[in-house]
N, C-alpha and C positions, 0 to 999 in steps of 0.2 A: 492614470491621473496622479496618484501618489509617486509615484515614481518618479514622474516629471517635476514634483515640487519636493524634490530630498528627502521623500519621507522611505527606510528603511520597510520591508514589506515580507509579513508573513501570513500564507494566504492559503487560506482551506483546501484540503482537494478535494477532487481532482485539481491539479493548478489550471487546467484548460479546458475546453473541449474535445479540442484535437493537436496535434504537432505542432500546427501552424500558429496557434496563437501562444502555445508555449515558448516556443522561440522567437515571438513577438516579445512576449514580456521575458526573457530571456535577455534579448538585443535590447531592450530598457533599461535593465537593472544595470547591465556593463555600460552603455551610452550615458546613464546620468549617475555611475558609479555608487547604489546604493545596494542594502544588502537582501534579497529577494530566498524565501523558502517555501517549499508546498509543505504544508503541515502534517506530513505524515507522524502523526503522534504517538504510534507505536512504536516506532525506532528509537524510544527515548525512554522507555520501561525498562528498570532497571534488567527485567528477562530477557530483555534485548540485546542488551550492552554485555547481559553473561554471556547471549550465544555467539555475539561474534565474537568473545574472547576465547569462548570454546571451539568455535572454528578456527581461529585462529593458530591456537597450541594447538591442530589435529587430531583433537579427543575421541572420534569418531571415527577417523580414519577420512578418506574421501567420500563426499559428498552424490548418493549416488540418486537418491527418491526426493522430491521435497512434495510434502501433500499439506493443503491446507482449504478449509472451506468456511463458507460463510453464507448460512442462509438464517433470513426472517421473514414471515408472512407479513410484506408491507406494502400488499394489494390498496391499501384502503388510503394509504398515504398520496395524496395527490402528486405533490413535488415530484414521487417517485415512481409513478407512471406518466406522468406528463411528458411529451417531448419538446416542446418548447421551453420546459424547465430542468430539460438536463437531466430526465429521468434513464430510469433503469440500472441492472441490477449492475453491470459492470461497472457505471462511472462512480455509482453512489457506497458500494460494498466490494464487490472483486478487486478494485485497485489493491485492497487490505491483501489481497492474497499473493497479486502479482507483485509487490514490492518486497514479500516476504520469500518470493519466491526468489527474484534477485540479490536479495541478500544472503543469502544461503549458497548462493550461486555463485557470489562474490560479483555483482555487475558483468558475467563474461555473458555476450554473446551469442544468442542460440541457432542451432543449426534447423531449427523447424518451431513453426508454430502452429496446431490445430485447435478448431473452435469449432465447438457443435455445441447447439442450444435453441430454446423456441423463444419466440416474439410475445408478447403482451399486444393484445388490441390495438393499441395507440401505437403499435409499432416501436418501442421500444424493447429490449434486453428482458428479459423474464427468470430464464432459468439456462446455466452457461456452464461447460465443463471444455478446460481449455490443458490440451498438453504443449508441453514448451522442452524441446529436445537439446541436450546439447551432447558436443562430440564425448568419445569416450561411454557409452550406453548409460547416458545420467539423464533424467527428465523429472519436472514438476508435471503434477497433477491440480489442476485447481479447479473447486467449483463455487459456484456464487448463486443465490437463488432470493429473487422478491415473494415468493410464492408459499418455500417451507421453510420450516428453521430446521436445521440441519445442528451435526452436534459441533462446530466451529472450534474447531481443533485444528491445530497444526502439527506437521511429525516431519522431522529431519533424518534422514537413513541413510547411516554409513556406511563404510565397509568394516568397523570397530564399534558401530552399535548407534544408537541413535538419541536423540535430542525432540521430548514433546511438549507441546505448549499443548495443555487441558483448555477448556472453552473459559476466559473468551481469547483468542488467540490474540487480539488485536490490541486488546485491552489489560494484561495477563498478570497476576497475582502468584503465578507461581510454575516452576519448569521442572521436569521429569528429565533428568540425563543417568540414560543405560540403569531404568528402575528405580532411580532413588528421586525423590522430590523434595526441593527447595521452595518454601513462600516467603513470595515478596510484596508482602501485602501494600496497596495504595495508601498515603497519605490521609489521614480521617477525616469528618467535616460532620457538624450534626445539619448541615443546608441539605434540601432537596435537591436529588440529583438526577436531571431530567436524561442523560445516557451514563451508561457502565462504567464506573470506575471512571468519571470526570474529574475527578482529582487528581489522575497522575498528568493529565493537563500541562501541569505546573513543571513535571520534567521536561517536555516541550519550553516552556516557555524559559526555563532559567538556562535551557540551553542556546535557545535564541540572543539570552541578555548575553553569555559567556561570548558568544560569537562576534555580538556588537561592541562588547569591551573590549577584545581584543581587537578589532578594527576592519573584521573579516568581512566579507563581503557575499560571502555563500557558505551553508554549512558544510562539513567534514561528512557527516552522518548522514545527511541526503542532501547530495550535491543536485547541483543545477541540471548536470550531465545525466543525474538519475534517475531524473524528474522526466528528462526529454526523453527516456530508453522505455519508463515508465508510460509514460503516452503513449510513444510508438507502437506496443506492443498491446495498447489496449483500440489505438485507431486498427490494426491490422485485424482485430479479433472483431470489430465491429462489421470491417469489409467482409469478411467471413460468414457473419450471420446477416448482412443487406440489413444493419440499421445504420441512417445516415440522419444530420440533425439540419436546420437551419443554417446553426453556425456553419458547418462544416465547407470547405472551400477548394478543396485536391478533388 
């Protein structure tokens, strides 16, 4: 609906359900030529922008482990067992892992996907640990849990040593490269902050304004394309463990 009426669109994620409706609003954004992002708000922490500059310059050497997990006991939260509301532990919390996974990875590709994990009552996602293999003997390890909180960390391993993001990965204040640690604390506020580190938000968001000043149309840092590789990988993982939703339509 915004799309249709030239409104610019930056949009929580998951961006979809499933693939299909990704590329529905995909096919939107280019048909009414406005500018459309899934909010992934990690990729805009300053920790972020260091590692892919430290991947970049090959500090580590190649990229051979990526691990990252992310659990909370949030049994009690409806939203997040409901399956009419788009519950469970992959769509609401493990995207954080798989996106982190693919950027580490650089967007390539994987040669295998495995997902084992149990169901919640209501038939959603519970508790999920997903390998993701690519050529060359290099795999992520990710897991995501509604059930425990786990110590949500990320850790990048090279073949010239490694890069770790301390908890909360998603959210992150400060990076460990080969033992030495950097803080990069969030922006201050004396307001109530109803999640972690809400205030780097704002990196998000001035990065969206920078996009639309310039005229662009999708961002650089989470492309459209990454968005759709992002889904795909999290619909394959769903077929895997036989959770299917309403929406869903393949």
């Amino acid at each position: 609906m915004f799309m249709k009426n030239q409104k610019n669109v930056l949009c929580e994620k998951p961006l979809a359900m499933d693939c299909t409706e990704v590329r529905e609003l995909i096919s939107s954004a280019r048909k009414h030529n406005v500018f459309l992002m899934e909010a992934v708000w990690s990729r805009f922490f300053p920790v972020y922008h260091q590692i892919r500059s430290l991947l970049t310059q090959n500090v580590i050497g190649e990229v051979k482990i990526v691990r990252a997990e992310f659990g909370f006991n949030l049994l009690h939260v409806e939203r997040v067992v409901q399956k009419d509301l788009g519950g469970g532990a992959l769509l609401d919390i493990g995207c954080y892992c798989i996106q982190f996974a693919l950027m580490a990875f650089n967007g390539e590709k994987p040669e295998s996907i495995t997902a084992k994990g149990f169901l919640h009552e209501t038939g959603v996602d519970e508790t999920v640990t997903i390998i993701i293999q690519f050529a060359g003997k290099r795999q992520a390890i990710l897991t995501c849990s509604i059930a425990v909180e786990l110590p949500n960390q990320a850790v990048i391993s090279g073949t010239k040593g490694t890069i770790q993001i301390p908890s909360f990965f998603w959210c992150p204040t400060s990076l460990i490269v080969n033992g030495k640690e950097t803080n990069y604390p969030v922006p201050p506020t004396t307001k109530y902050l109803h999640f972690l580190n809400s205030t780097g938000l704002s990196y998000q968001a001035e990065h969206v304004r920078q996009c639309l000043l310039k005229g662009l149309k999708e961002s650089p840092v989470m492309s459209l394309a990454e968005s759709e590789f992002l889904a795909s990988i999290m619909e394959e993982v769903h077929k895997q463990l036989g959770v299917t939703y309403p929406q869903n339509r393949h």
